[in-house]
C-alpha positions as a printed Julia matrix, in Angstrom:
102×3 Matrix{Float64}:
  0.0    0.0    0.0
  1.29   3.59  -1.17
  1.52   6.1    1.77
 -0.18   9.6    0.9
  2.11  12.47   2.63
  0.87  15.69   3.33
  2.15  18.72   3.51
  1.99  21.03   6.42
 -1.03  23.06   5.17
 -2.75  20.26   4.18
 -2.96  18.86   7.73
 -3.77  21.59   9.35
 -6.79  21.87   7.42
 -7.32  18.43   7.98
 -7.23  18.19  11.68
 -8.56  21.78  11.82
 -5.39  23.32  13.79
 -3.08  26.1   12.63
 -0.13  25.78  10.73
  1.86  27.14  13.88
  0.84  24.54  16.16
  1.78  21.88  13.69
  5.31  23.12  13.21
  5.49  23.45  17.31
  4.44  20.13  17.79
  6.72  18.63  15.17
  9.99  20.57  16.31
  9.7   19.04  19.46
  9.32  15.72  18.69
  5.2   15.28  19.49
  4.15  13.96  16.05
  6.35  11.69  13.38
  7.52  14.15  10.05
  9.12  12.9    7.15
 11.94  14.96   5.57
 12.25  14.92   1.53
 15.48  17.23   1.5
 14.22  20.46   3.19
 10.75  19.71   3.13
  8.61  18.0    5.46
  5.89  15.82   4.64
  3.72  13.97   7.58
  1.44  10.66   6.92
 -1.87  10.78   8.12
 -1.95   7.46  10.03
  1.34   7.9   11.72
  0.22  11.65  13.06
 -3.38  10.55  14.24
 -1.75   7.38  16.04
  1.01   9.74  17.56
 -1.53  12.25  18.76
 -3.82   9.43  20.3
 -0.98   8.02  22.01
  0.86  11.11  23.61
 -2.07  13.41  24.16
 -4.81  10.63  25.43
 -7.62  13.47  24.89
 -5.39  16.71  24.97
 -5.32  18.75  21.61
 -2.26  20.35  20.12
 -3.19  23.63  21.36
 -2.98  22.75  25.41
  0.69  21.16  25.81
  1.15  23.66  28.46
  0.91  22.18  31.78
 -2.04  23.84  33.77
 -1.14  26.35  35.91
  2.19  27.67  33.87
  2.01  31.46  32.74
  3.86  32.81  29.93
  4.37  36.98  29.71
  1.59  38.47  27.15
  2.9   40.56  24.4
  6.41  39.21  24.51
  7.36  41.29  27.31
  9.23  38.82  29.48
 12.19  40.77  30.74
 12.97  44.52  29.35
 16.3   45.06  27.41
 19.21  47.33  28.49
 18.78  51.05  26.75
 21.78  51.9   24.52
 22.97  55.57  25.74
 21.68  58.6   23.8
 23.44  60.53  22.06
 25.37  58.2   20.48
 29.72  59.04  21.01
 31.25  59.28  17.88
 30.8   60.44  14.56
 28.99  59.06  12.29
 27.95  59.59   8.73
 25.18  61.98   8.78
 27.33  64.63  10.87
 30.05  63.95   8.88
 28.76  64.76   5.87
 27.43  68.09   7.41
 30.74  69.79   7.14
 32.23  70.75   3.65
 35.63  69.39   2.14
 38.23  71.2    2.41
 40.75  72.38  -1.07
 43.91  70.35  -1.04
């Protein structure tokens, strides 16, 4: 029997999921993916027994463990400020000033 692979579109469609979650879920390992040189194909069968087997009633879309909080809006931690004005001089005030004759 031929195997039908899928692309990644194609399944989300088919198990009504976004493409995001499918790519999460296959980076880390959740659900089989076959690679044909840099793409990645998945077989039907393979994913649904996967799913049934690792999730036992959990969806794609709750592998977070309940009570776990992530920061909204990417805002974890704030990044260091550089210091304004920058030293130095740089291409715009540089060009402000007129050549000089030789």
């Amino acid at each position: 029997m031929k195997k039908i692979l899928l692309r990644i579109e194609q399944l989300a469609d088919i198990l009504q999921i976004s493409v995001k979650s499918i790519r999460r879920a296959y980076r880390k390992g959740q659900i089989p993916v076959e690679r044909i040189c840099r793409f990645v194909r998945f077989d039907l069968d393979q994913v649904k027994a996967a799913m049934r087997d690792n999730w036992q009633g959990q969806s794609l879309l709750t592998t977070r463990p309940q009570g776990q909080r992530s920061a909204t809006g990417g805002a974890s931690r704030r990044r260091a400020q550089r210091p304004s004005p920058r030293l130095g001089r740089t291409g715009a005030s540089i060009a402000q000033k007129p050549r000089g004759k030789k």
